[in-house]
N, C-alpha and C positions, 0 to 999 in steps of 0.2 A: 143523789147517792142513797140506795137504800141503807138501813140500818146494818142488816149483816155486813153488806160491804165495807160500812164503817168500823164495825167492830173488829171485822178481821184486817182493816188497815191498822188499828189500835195497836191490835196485836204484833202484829209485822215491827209496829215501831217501838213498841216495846221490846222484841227480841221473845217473844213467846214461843212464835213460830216462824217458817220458811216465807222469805219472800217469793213472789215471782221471777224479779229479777235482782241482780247487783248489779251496778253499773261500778266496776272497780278500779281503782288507783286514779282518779278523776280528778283534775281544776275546777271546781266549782266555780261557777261565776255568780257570785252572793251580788244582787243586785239591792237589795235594801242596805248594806254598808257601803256597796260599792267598792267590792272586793273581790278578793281569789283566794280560796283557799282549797287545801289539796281533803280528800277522802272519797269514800265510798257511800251510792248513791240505790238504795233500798226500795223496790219498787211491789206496788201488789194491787190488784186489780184495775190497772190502769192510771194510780195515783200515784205520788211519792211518799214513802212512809216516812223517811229520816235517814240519819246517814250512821246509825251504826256504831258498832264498839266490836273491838275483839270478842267477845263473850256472842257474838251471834251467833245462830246456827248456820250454815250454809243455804244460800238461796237457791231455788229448784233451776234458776239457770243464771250463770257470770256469762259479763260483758268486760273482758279486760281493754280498758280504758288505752292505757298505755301513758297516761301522765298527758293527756290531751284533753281542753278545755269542753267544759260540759256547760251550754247554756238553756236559758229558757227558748222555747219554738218563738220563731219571731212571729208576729202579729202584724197584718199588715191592715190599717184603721181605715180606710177609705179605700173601694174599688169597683169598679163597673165591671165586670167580669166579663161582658157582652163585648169591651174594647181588646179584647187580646184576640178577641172573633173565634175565640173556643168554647166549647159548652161545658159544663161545670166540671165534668169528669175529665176532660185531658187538660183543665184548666190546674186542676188539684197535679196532674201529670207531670207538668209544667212548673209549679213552684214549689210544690212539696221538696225536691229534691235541694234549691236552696236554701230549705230551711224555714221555711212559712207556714206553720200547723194550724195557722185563725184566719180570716181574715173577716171583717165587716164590708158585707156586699151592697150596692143598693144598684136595684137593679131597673131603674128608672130607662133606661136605653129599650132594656124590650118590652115595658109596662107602656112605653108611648107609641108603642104600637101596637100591643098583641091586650090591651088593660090588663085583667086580673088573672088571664089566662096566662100570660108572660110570667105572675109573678107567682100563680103557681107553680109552673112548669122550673122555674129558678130553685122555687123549694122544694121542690121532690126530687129533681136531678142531683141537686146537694146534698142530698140525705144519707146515699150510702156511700161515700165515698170515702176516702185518708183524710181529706182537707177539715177540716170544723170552718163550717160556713155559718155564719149569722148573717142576716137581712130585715135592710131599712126598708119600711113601706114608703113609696115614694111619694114625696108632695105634693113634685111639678109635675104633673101628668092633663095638660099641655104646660110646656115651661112657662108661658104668656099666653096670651089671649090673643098675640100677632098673628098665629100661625094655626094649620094643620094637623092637629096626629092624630094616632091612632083608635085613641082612646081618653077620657076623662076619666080620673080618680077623685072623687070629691071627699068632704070627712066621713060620708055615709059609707063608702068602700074601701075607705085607709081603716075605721070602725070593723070592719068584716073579717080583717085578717092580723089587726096589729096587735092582739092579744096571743097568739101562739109564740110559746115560750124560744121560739128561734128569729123569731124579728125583735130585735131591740129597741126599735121607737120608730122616729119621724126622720125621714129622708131630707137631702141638705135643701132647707130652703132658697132654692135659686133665686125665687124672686124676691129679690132681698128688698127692692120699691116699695113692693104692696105690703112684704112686711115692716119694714120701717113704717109707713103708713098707715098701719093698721088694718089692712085690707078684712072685710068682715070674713072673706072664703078661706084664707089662709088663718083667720085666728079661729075659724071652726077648726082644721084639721093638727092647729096647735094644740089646741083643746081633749082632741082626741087624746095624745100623745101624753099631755099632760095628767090627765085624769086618773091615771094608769101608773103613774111615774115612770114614762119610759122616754128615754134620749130625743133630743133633737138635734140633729145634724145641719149646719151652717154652709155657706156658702155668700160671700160678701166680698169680691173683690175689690178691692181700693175705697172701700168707704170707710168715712172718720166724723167724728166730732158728734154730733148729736142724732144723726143716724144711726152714725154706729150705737149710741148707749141704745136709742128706741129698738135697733136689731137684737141686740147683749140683752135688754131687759123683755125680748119674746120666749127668753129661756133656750136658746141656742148655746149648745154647749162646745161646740167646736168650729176652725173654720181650717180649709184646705185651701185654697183662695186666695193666699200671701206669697207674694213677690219680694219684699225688699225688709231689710232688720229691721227698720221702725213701723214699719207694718207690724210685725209680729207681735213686738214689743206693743204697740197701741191696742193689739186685740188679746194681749194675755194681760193688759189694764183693767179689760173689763171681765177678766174672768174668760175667756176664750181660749181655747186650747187651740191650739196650734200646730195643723196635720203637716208638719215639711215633704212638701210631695217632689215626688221624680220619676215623671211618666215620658212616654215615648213619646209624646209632642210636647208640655209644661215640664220645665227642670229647675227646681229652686232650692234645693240642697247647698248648693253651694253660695246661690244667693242669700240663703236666709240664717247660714253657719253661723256670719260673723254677731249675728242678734242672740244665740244663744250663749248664758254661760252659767255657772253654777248656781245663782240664785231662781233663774225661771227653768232651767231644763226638764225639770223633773212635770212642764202644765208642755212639754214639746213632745211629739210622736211622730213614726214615718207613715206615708202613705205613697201609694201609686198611681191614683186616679184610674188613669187609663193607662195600659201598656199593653203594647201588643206581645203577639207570638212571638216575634225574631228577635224581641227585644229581650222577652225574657230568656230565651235560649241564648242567646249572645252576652247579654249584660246581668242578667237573673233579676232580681224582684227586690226586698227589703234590705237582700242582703248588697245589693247595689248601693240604697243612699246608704246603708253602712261603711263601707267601704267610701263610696266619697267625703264624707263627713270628718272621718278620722283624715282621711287626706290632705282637708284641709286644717287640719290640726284641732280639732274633738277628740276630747278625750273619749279612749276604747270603751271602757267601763258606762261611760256617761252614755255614747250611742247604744249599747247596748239596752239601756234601759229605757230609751227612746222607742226602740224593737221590739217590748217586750211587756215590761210592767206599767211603763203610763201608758200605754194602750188598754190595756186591761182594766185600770183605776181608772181610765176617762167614762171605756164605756159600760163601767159595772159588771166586769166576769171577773169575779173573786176568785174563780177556783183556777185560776189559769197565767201566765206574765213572771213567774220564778220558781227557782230551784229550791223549795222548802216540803214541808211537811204538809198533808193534807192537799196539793196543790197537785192537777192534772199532768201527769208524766210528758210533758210536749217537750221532749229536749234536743237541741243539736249539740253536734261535736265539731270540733275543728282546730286546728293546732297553732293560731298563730292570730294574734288580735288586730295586729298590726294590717293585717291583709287578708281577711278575715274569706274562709271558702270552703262551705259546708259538706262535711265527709258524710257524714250521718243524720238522719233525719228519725225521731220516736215520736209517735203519737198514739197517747195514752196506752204508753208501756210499748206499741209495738213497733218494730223497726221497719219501717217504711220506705225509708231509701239509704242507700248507699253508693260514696263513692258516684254520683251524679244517674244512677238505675232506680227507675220508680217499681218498688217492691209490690205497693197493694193492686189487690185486684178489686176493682171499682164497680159497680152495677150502670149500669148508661140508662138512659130513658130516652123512651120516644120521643121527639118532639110533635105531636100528632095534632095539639089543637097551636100551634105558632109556628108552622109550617109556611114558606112562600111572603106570603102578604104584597103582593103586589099590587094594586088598582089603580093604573093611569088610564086616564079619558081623554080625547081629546089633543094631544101631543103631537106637534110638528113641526119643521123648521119654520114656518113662519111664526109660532110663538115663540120663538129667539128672538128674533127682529127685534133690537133695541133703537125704539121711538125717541127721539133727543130732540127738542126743544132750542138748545143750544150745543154749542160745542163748548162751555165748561160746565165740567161735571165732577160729581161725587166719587173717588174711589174706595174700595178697600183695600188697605195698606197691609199685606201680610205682616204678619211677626216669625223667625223661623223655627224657632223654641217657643211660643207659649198662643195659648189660647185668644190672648187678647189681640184687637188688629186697629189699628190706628187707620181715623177719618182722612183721608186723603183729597187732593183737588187734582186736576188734569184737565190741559187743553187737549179734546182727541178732533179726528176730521168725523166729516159726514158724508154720507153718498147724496145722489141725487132723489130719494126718497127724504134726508134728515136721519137717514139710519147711521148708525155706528159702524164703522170700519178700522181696521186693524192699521194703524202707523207701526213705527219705530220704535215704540215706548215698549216700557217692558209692562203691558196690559193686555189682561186676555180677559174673555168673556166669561160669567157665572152666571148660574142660575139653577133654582131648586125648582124642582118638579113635584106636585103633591102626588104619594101614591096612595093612602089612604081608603079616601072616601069616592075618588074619580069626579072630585070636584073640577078636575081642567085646570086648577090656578099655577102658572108659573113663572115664579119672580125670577126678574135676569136684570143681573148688574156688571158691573166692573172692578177684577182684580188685579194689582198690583203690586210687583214684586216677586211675582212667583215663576217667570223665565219661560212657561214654555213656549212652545213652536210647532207648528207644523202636526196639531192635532186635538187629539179631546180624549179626557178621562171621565167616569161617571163612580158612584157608589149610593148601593141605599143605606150607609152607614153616613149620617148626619147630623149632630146631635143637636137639641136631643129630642126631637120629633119623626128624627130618622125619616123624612124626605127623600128622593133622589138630588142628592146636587153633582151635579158635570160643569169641567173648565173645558174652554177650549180657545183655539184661536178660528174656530170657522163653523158656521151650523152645520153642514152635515156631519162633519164626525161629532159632532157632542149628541146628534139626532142618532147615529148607530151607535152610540153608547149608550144609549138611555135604552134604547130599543133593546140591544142585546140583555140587558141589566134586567127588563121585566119577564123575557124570554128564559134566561136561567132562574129565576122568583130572587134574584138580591144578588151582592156581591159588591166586586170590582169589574169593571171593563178598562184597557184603553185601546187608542183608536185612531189610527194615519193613513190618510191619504183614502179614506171612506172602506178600511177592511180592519176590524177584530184583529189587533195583537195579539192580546192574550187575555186572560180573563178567569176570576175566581169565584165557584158560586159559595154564597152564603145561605145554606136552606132553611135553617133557624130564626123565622122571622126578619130574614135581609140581612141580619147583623154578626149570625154564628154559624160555625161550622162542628159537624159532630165527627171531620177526619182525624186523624192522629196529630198532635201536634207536633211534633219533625217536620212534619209535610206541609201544615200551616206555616211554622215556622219559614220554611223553602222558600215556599210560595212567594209569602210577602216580599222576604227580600229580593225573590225574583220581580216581583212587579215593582217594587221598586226603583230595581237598576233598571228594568225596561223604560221607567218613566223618566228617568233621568238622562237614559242615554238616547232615549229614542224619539223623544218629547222633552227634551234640554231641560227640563225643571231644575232648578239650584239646586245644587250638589249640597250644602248645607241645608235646605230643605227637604224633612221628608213628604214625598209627592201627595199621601195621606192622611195623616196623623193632622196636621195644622186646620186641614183642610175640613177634615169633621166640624170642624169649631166654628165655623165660618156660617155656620146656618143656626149657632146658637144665641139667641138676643138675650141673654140675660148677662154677657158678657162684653166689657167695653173694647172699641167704641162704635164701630159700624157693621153691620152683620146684616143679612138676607136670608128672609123665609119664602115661601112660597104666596104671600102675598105682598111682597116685593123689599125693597131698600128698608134698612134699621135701625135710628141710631140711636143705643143704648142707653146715652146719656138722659137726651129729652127725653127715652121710652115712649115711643110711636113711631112710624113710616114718616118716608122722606121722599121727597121727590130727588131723582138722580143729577137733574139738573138745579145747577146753581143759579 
């Protein structure tokens, strides 16, 4: 804030001179008492001045309230923005209107593919927009040393950019092994991070006892990564704050409620991880785990400041997280706590949406150097041919809400080669394709529990090395879906009886699209139902979402890159048979 601008905020709150705005007859939502109270909400050059006395002068423009609750912009503390498959501008399109004026992005999904160019193109797309983007430089770029991507970030390239006043630190350490261990690569680009004093973002699913304190004492300040209330509880022991996330494949809100309660709430905050387009159109964004939270019987007040201010105090933006004085005007309106559903949307001073209409007008960028990225070599249905040893083998055991996928065993048959063939079980074939570097490498395993039939789906949305990976029950259509997939530079395909269903391209590095989000929105839940109805996938499964995760090894307990079988726990490749 420049000086003048402070002085004539002084001003404003003193009663000297005219506001910019009033916001009048308003419920304050006092999130430091943890309150409501009623008045009028004094605004000037983008800040909050105070709230006023009779004795004001009249502000150059009123906003009659109506006796309707005025909060802080919610904050949304964890998100990939690249998983909604929209580009930064119809992303802001998208949640602004629920109510979300911050969020902390790390945009690790197109930095492992497209490197520094991904993570500039994230930063300058964000720049003119409604949204307030902040971004983590990412750590894992590759997530492990298993796999394939796009790109290496070592501490020399996290050094290059993590000093610009809109990246806040270090991106979540996935690899939570090497750090626990000490790994010497990872404590360079802690080092970076730290040097600087700037954040480090966590990631440690299900570890405890003395890992965890070796994780806690690398200066990780947060974890998104919690499943269950003694989880939570065991990682806000060691000073961990704790992202309650509720994405369109991971939903733990409701899981992780019952571990909150007035002594630790205020080290608890919401996130989204990943949520796609249809999800947010359909279910909206922060103001979602709001609204589940209190559901399950959270106090209103209390999720509110889960949305708002310990977001803000976790990741050091002072000026922003409540309705006070000197603090950035980011406020919603909305009439009812109980069921809580964003009429109004201000960011800094300006009214940006209403009524569910996104108001601002955004600047788009090119996407001109993370365009396409597609490079397969080498690919054909004979590298499907799953070579078995034996007929008991290793499965992945989907999970249908969360990222994590249980090590499974199965008796399946073999042909007269020793190859793998489709029984009766509910097993179909996976396998990720490298598109990269047109190394040829591609691992094919066995999945489990995911229902389809009578075809193959593909996407170069995989996280987080973003690979091609395709299911199927038969090589050729997984072979015309991969095909089609490099044919359009990225996307979705699916695929019956050896012809293109339907299919969506992603031009932005495989992973985004720069259409309108309505139309994304559409889209998905069109491909969706196509995949459900047309390709039986479980109706409690989404056909996508689960699916990204299935190529991520930093996640327990079995998973597949593109140089084959992974099981998280031991951290190294497996052979499929047992």
């Amino acid at each position: 804030m420049e000086k003048r601008t402070l002085k004539r905020l002084i001003d404003v709150a003193a009663g000297r001179i005219p506001a910019d705005l009033c916001l009048k007859n308003c419920k304050v939502v006092d999130v430091y008492n943890r309150q409501v109270f009623s008045g009028d909400i004094y605004i000037a050059g983008g800040f909050i001045a105070g709230f006023g006395d009779d004795t004001f002068v009249d502000a150059l423009a009123t906003y009659d309230v109506k006796g309707k609750y005025i909060a802080p912009g919610f904050i949304d503390s964890h998100v990939h923005i690249e998983s909604s498959h929209l580009s930064p501008a119809e992303f802001s399109r998208k949640v602004v209107p629920h109510g979300v004026t911050t969020v902390i992005a790390d945009p690790h999904e197109i930095c492992n593919v497209c490197g520094l160019d991904g993570f500039d193109y994230m930063l300058n797309a964000s720049e003119n927009i409604a949204l307030q983007v902040f971004l983590q430089l990412p750590s894992c770029v590759p997530a492990t040393p298993f796999e394939n991507a796009g790109a290496i970030l070592g501490a020399k390239e996290i050094g290059e950019r993590i000093a610009n006043e809109r990246v806040l630190g270090l991106g979540e350490l996935m690899n939570f092994v090497g750090t626990s261990n000490g790994d010497n690569d990872i404590l360079d680009k802690i080092m970076v991070a730290r040097k600087i004093n700037k954040i480090i973002d966590g990631h440690c699913p299900g570890l405890t006892g003395p890992l965890l304190d070796a994780y806690g004492a690398s200066g990780v300040a947060n974890d998104h990564e919690c499943t269950t209330a003694e989880e939570l509880r065991d990682k806000l022991r060691r000073g961990i704050y704790v992202l309650v996330r509720q994405g369109t494949g991971c939903q733990d809100v409701l899981n992780l409620v019952p571990g909150i309660d007035e002594k630790n709430y205020r080290f608890c905050l919401f996130c989204t991880d990943d949520r796609q387009a249809w999800s947010l159109e359909k279910e909206g964004s922060i103001d979602n785990n709001y609204r589940l939270a209190v559901s399950a019987g959270m106090d209103p007040l209390m999720a509110i400041c889960m949305s708002t201010i310990n977001a803000a105090e976790c990741f050091g933006l002072r000026d922003r997280g409540a309705v006070a004085p000197g603090k950035r005007a980011d406020l919603i309106m909305f009439d009812d706590l109980n069921n809580l559903k964003v009429e109004s949307t201000w960011i800094g001073g300006r009214l940006v949406a209403k009524e569910g209409a996104y108001l601002a007008k955004d600047k788009k960028v090119k996407p001109v150097a993370v365009e396409g990225k597609m490079n397969v070599n080498n690919f054909s249905e004979e590298r499907l041919r799953l070579h078995l040893k034996s007929e008991r083998v290793r499965t992945i055991r989907m999970h249908p809400i969360a990222a994590v996928t249980m090590a499974g065993e199965a008796h399946v048959k073999r042909d007269a080669d020793s190859c793998w063939v489709r029984d009766n079980q509910d097993i179909v074939k996976i396998a990720v394709v490298e598109r990269h570097k047109g190394t040829g490498n591609v691992g094919v395993g066995l999945l489990e529990n995911y229902g389809l039939k009578g075809g193959a789906l593909a996407m170069s949305i995989a996280h987080d090395s973003h690979n091609i990976i395709t299911v199927g029950d038969n090589d050729r259509d997984m072979v015309v879906a991969v095909n089609k997939l490099v044919e359009i530079g990225g996307g979705i395909t699916i695929v019956k009886d050896g012809k293109v269903l339907d299919y969506m391209e992603h031009e932005i590095a495989g992973l985004m699209t720069d259409k309108p989000g309505e139309y994304v929105a559409e889209r998905l839940y069109e491909l969706v139902t196509l995949a459900r109805t047309k390709l039986n996938i479980h109706k409690d499964i989404n056909p996508f979402m689960p699916l990204c995760f299935i190529a991520l090894p930093v996640i327990p307990e079995l998973k597949i890159t593109d140089m084959g079988l992974f099981d998280v726990n031991q951290f190294c490749h497996v052979d499929i048979c047992l």
